[in-house]
C-alpha positions in Angstrom: 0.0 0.0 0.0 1.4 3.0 -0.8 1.4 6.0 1.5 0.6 9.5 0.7 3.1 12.5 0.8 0.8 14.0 3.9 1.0 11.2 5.9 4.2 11.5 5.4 5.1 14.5 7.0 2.6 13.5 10.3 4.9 10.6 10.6 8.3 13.0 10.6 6.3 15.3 12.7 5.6 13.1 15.2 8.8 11.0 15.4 10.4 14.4 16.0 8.0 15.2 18.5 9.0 11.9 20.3 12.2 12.5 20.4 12.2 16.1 21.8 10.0 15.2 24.7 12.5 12.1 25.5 15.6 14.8 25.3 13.9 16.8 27.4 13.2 13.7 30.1 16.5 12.9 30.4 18.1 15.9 30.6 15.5 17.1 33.6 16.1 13.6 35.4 20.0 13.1 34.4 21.3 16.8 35.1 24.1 16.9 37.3 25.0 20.0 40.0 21.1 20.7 40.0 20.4 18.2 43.2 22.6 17.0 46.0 24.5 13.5 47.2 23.7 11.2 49.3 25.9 9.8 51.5 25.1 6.6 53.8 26.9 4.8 56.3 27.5 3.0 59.6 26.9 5.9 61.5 23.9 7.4 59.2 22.7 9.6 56.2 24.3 12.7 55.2 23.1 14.8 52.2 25.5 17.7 50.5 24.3 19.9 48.0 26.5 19.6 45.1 26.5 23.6 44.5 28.4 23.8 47.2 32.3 22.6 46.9 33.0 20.7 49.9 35.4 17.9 51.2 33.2 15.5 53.9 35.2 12.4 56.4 32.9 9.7 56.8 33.5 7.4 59.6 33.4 3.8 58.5 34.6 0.3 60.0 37.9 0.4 58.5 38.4 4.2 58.9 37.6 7.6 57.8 36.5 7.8 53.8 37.1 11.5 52.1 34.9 12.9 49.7 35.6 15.8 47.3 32.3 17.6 46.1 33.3 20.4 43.5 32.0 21.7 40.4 28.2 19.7 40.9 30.6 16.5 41.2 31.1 13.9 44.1 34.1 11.8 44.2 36.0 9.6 47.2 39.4 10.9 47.0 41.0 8.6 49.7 39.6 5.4 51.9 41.0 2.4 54.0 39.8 0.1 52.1 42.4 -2.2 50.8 41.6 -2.3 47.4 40.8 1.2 46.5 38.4 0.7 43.9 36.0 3.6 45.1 38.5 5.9 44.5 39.2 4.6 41.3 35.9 4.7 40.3 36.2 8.9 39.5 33.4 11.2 40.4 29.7 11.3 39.9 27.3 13.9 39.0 24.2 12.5 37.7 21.6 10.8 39.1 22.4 7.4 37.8 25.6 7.7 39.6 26.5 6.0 42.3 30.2 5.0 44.3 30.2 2.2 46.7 33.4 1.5 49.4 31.9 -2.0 50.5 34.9 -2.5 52.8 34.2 0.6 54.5 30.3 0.4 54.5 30.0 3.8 52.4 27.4 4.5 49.6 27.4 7.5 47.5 24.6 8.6 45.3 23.3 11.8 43.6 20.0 12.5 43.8 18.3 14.9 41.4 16.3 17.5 43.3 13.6 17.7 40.9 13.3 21.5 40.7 15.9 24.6 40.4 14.7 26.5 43.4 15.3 23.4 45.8 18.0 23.7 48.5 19.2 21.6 50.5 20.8 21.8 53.4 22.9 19.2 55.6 21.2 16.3 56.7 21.9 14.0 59.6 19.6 11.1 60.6 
């Protein structure tokens, strides 16, 4: 069956569509710097805002963890652990990031905060 030239152009029109609103999706719920990061550990739940450079110690099992937040990024910069591999996993700034030190019982994530005007503030539970 052969299609006409209008239908056509509704076809383009909506593919196009489609693809603008899922651009737009991902770059509300994947921005980075535009929410803050979650840290958990033994001792509790911290959240940082991640427009605010920062370095945090986080008191684990094995030792105190250090975390770097600059530039809307969160990284661990130094940790007992014996392997390392949370420090060599490099900073995270969107909210499919996360950094794990299993050895020392710490969990970083980024969490988007949904709007612009939200601030947060330090957390402690």
């Amino acid at each position: 069956m052969k299609r006409t030239y209008p239908t056509l152009v509704v076809d383009m029109l909506i593919l196009l569509f489609s693809i603008a609103v899922l651009a737009l999706i991902a770059s509300a719920s994947l921005g980075g710097g535009g929410g803050y990061v979650n840290v958990e550990g033994p001792e509790g739940s911290y959240r940082y805002s991640l427009a605010i450079d920062r370095e945090v110690d986080v008191h684990g099992p094995l030792g105190d963890t250090h975390i770097i937040i600059e530039h809307g990024e969160a990284r661990i910069s130094d940790s007992p652990c014996p392997t390392k591999t949370c420090v060599q996993q490099g900073a995270i700034s969107t909210s499919s990031g996360w950094i794990a030190c299993l050895p020392n019982q710490i969990l970083l994530t980024i969490v988007s905060s949904g709007n612009g005007s939200m601030e947060v503030d330090d957390v402690a539970n």
